[in-house]
C-alpha positions in Angstrom: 23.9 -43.4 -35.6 23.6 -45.0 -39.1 23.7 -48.8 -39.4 26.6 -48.5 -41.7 29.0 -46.6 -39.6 29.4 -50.3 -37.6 28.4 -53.1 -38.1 29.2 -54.5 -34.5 27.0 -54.4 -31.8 28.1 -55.0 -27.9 25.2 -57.6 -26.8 25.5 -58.6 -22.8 22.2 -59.5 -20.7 20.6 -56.9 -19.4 21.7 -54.6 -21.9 17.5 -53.6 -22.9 17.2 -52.2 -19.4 20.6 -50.0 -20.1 19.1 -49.0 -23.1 15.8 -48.3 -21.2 17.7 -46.3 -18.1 18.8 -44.0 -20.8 15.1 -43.0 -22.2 13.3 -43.6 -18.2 12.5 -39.5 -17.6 13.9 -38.8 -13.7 11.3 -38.2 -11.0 13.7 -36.3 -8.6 14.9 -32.6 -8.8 17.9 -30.7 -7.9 17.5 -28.7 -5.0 19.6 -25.4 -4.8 22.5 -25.5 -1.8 23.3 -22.1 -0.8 25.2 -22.5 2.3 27.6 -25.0 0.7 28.2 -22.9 -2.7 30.7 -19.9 -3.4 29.3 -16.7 -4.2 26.1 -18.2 -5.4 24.6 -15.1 -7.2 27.3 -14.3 -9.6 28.9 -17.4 -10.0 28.4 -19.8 -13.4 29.7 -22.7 -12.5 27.9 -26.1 -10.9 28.7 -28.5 -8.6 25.9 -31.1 -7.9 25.7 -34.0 -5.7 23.9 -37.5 -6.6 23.8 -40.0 -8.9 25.0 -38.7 -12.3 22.2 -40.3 -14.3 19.7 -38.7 -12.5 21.3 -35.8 -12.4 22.2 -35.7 -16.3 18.7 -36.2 -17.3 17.4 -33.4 -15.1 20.3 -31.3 -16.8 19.6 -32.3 -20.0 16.9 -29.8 -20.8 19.4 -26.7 -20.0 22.6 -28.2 -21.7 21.5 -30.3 -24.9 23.8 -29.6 -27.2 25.7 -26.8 -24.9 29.2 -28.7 -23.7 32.2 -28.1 -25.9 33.8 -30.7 -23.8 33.4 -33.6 -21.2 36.2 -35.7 -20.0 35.2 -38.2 -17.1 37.2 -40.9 -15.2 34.9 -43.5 -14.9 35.1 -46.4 -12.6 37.5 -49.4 -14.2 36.6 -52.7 -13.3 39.8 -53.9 -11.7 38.3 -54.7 -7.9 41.2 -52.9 -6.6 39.3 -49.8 -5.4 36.6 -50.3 -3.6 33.8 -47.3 -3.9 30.2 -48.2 -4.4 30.2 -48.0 -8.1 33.5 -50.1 -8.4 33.0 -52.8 -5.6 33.1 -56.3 -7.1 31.1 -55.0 -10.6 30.9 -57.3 -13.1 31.6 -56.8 -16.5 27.9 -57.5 -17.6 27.2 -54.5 -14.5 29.8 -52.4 -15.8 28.5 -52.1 -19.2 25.0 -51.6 -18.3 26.1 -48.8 -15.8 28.7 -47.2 -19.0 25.4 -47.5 -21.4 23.1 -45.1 -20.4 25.4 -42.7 -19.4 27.3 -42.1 -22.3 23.9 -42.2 -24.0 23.2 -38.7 -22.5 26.1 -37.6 -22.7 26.3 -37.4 -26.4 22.8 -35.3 -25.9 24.8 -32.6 -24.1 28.0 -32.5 -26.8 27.9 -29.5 -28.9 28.1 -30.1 -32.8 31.8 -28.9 -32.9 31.9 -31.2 -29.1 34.4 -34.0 -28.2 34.7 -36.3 -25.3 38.0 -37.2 -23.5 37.7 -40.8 -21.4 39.9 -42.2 -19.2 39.9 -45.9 -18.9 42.9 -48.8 -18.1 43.6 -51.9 -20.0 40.5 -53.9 -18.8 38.1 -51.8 -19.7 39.5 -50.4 -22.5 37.9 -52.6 -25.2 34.4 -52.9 -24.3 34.4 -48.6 -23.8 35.4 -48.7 -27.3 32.6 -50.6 -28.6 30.2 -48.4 -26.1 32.0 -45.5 -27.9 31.3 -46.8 -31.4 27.9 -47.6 -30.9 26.5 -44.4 -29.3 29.2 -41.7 -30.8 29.9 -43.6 -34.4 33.0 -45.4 -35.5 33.6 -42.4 -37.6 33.7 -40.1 -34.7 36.4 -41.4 -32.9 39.3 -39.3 -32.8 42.4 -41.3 -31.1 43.3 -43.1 -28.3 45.9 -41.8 -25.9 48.4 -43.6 -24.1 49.3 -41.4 -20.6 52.3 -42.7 -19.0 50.7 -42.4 -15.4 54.0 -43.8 -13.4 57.3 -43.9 -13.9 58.2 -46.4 -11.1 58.4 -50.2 -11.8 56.5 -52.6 -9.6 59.0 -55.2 -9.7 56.4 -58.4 -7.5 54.1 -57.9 -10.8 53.9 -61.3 -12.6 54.1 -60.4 -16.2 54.1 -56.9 -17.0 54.6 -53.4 -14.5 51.7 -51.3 -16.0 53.0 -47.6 -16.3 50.0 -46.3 -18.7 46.4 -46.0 -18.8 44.4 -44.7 -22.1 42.2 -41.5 -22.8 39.9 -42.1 -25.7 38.5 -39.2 -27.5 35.4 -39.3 -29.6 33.8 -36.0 -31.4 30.0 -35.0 -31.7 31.0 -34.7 -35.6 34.7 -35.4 -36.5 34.2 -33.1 -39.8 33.4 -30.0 -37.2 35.8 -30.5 -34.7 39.0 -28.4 -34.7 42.1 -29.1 -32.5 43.9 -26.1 -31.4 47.1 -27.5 -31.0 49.7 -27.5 -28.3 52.1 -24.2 -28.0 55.4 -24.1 -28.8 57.6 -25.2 -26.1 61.3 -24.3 -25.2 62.6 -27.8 -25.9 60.8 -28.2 -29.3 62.3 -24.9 -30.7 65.8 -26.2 -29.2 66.0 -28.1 -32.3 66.8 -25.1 -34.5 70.0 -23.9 -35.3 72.0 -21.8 -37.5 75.4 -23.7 -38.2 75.8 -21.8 -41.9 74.4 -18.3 -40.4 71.7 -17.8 -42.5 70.1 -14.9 -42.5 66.3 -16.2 -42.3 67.4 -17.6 -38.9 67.3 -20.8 -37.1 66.2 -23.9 -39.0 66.3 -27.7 -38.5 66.8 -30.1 -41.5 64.6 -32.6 -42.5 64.8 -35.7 -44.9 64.4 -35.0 -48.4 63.3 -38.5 -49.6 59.7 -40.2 -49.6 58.4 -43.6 -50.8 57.1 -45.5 -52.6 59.1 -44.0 -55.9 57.8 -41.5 -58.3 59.9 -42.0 -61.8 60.5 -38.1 -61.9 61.3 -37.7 -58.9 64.8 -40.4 -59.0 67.6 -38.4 -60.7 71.1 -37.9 -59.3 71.6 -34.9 -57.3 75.9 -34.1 -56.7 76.6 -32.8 -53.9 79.1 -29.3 -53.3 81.9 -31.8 -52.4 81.2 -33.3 -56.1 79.9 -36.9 -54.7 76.9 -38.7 -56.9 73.9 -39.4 -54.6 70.3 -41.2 -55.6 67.4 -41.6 -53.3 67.9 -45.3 -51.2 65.9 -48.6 -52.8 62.2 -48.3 -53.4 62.0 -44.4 -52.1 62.3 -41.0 -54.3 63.3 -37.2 -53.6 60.6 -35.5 -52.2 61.0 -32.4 -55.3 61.0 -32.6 -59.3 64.1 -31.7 -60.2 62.8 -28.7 -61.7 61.8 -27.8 -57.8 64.9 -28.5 -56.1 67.0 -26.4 -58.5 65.1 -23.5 -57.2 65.3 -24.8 -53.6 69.0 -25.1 -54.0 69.1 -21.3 -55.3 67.4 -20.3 -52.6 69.8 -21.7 -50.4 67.2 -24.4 -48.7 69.5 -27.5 -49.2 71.7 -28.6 -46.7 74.2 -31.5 -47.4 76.1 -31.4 -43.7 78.7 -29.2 -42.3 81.5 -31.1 -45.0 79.0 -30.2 -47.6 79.3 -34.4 -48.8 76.6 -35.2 -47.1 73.1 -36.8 -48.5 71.0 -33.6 -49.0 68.2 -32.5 -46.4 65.4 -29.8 -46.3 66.2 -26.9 -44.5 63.3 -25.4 -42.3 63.3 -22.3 -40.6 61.7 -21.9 -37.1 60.2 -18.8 -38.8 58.4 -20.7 -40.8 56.6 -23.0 -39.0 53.4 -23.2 -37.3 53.2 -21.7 -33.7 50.9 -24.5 -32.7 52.3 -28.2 -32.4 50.3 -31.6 -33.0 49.6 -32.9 -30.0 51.2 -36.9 -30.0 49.4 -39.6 -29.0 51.7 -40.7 -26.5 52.0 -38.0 -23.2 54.8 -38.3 -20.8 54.3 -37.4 -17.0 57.2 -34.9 -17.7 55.0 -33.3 -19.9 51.6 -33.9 -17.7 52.2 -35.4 -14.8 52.2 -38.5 -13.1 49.5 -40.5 -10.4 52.0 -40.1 -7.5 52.6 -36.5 -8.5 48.9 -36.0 -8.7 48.5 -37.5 -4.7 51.5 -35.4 -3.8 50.1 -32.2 -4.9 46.4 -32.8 -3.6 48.3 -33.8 -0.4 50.0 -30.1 -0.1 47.2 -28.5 -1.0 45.0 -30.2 2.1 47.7 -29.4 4.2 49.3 -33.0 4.2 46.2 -34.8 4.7 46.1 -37.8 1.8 42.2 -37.2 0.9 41.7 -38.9 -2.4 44.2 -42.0 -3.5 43.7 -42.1 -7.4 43.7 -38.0 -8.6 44.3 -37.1 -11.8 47.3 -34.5 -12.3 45.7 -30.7 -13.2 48.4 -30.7 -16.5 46.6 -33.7 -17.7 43.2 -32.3 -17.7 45.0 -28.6 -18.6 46.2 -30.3 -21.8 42.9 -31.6 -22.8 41.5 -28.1 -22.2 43.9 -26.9 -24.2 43.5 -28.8 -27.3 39.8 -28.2 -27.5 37.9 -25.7 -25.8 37.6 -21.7 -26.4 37.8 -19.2 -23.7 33.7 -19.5 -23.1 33.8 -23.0 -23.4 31.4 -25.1 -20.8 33.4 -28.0 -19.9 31.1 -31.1 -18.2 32.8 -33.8 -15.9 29.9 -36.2 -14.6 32.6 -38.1 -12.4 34.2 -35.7 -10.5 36.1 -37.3 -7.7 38.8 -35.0 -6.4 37.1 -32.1 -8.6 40.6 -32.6 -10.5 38.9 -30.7 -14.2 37.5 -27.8 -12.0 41.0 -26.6 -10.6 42.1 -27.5 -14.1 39.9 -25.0 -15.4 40.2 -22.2 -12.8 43.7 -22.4 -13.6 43.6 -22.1 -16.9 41.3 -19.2 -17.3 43.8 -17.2 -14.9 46.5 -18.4 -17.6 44.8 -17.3 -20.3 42.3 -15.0 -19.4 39.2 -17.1 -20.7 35.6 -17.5 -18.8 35.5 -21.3 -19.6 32.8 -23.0 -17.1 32.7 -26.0 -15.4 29.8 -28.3 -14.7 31.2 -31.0 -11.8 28.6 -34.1 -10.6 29.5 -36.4 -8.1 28.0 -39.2 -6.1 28.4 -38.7 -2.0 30.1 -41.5 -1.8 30.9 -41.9 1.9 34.7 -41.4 2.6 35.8 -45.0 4.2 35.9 -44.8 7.9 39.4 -46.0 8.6 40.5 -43.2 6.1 42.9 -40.4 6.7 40.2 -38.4 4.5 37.7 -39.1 7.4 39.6 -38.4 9.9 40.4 -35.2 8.3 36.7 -34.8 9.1 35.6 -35.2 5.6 32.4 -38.0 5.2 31.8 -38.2 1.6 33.5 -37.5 -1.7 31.5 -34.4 -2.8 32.7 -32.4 0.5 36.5 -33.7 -0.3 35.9 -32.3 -4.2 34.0 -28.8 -3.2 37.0 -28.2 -0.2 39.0 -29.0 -3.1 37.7 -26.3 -5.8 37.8 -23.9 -2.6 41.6 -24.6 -1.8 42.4 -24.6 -5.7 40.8 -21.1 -5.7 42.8 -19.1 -3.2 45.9 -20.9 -4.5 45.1 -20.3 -7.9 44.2 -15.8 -6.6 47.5 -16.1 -4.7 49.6 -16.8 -7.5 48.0 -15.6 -10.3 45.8 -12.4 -9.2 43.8 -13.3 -11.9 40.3 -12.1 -12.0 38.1 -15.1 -12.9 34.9 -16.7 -11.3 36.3 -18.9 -8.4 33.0 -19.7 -7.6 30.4 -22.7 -7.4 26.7 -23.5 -7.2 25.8 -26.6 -5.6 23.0 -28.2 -6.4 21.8 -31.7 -4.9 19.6 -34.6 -6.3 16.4 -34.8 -4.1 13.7 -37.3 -4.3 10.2 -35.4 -5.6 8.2 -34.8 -2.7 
């Protein structure tokens, strides 16, 4: 990173030993798993078990460079969940632990790479100054609100929390390329025809800017014969010269009475066939927390396995926006193995090969836990049943031909 990009630097104690856990070269190895893997031979995904800092530095020589795209869910610091890497950490922990992660991380981005986080209002601060250090200032991309629940929790103090964020750095902002959202139903709703034109359905749009331009303030009259000027401080988007021609080309709307102030018409034929994804995304557009739990729940046969699951749509989206149909797409927190269905199902929607590359901790399953009475004893055999039960579902309703498969591989001291 260059010194100028930003000028601020995060300083906590201990923060020379994150720095150090970043560079200190792993003496374990990853051990192949074949009886726990799907169709090992063919398959080109991963699934490995251990510590994801050990296991990132032992990837590290095969993926520098490689990943199109990693989104992780990494532990927030609000005490309320109690796994090994989120019992009782302290802030000073928590940034240490964040530091030489993301560190190797940015080693396994891909030029034209981007990085999708999720993170609550705690955290949310001190992973942007992480972010800025390591990835650049200049690199980051946006920060998106999710609206993760839609029900208010009326015994909160001062405020029912319905979001978390998703920050999104690139590699190199200059080579990264959004692809956009499709289309949808509701956002080509908008367009209609009330004056039949033959170039099809349009929606109109405001035909005045600010600050104003001199030559672009002049009176336009509308059909009805009424004088109209731009409002106070603002101008008409056009010369004059420009929207005489847009008015014989019949692109100027002034309401059904034809007295109203004039607008741009634009025709659905016209416009891109990709949308800008907002920065704002509704659960009706990718699901919500509780949705999420609900449909891991159906697909373990009503067994609640995993309490905080991302929804598929979410992690779809994100797919969506960024990667290309032989994208290899890195999650270093797996959990629930959420990004792995979302990929499976979005290859057999699309047709594309992306891979995945899941890592996960075995962090034992809690024993007073449905999940364990469900027989499951750690996290990694709740994510790979997971990935399994995602795939049938996924051949059941799609047919789709795509690799359904995993490899597991497991962190093992050196012997």
């Amino acid at each position: 990173m260059n010194h100028h990009d930003s000028m601020l630097e995060l300083v906590w104690s201990g923060k020379q030993e994150a720095v150090q856990a970043a560079e200190t070269p792993c003496q374990k190895v990853l051990c192949p798993v074949i009886e726990d893997s799907v169709n090992w031979d063919a398959t080109e995904n991963l699934y490995i078990e251990g510590d994801n800092l050990d296991a990132l530095k032992l990837l590290l020589p095969h993926y520098e460079k490689r990943i199109k795209l990693i989104y992780i869910d990494p532990p927030y610091n609000t005490g309320s969940r109690d796994l090994i890497y989120r019992d009782g950490m302290l802030r000073c922990e928590w940034l240490s632990f964040m530091y030489p992660r993301l560190k190797l991380l940015h080693k396994f981005l891909a030029d034209d790479g981007v990085i999708f986080i999720s993170i609550d209002d705690h955290e949310v601060g001190h992973l942007r100054c992480l972010c800025d250090e390591i990835f650049g200032s200049t690199n980051f991309i946006t920060q998106i609100v999710w609206e993760r629940a839609y029900a208010p929790v009326s015994l909160k103090k001062h405020f029912s929390k319905n979001h978390d964020h998703i920050v999104v750095y690139a590699k190199k902002r200059d080579l990264l390329v959004c692809n956009g959202l499709e289309r949808t139903p509701e956002s080509n709703k908008r367009y209609r025809n009330p004056d039949n034109d033959p170039r099809g359905p349009w929606q109109s749009d405001n035909l005045t800017v600010g600050p104003a331009v001199p030559e672009k303030c002049y009176p336009i009259t509308t059909p009805k014969g009424k004088v109209v000027y731009p409002p106070h401080g603002r101008c008409w988007l056009f010369t004059e010269k420009r929207f005489r021609e847009l008015m014989a080309d019949n692109r100027i709307w002034f309401g059904k009475n034809g007295n109203s102030v004039p607008r741009l018409k634009r025709f659905l034929s016209e416009v891109q066939n990709r949308m800008t994804p907002k920065t704002i995304w509704r659960y009706t557009e990718v699901g919500h927390s509780q949705q999420a739990k609900r449909e891991l729940k159906e697909l373990f046969d009503g067994l609640t396995c995993f309490d905080y699951p991302k929804p598929v749509d979410l992690i779809k989206r994100i797919l969506k926006l960024y990667t290309q149909s032989n994208s290899i797409v890195l999650d270093c927190f797996s959990g629930s193995a959420t990004t792995a269905h979302a990929v499976m199902a979005l290859n057999a929607e699309d047709g594309g090969c992306r891979r995945y590359i899941m890592i996960q901790i075995p962090e034992p399953v809690p024993e007073n836990s449905p999940a364990y009475q469900g027989g499951f004893t750690n996290i990694c055999e709740i994510g790979r049943a997971r990935i399994k039960k995602a795939a049938e579902q996924i051949k059941k309703e799609t047919a789709a031909d795509i690799d359904y498969g995993f490899r597991v591989l497991r962190v093992k001291e050196f012997k």
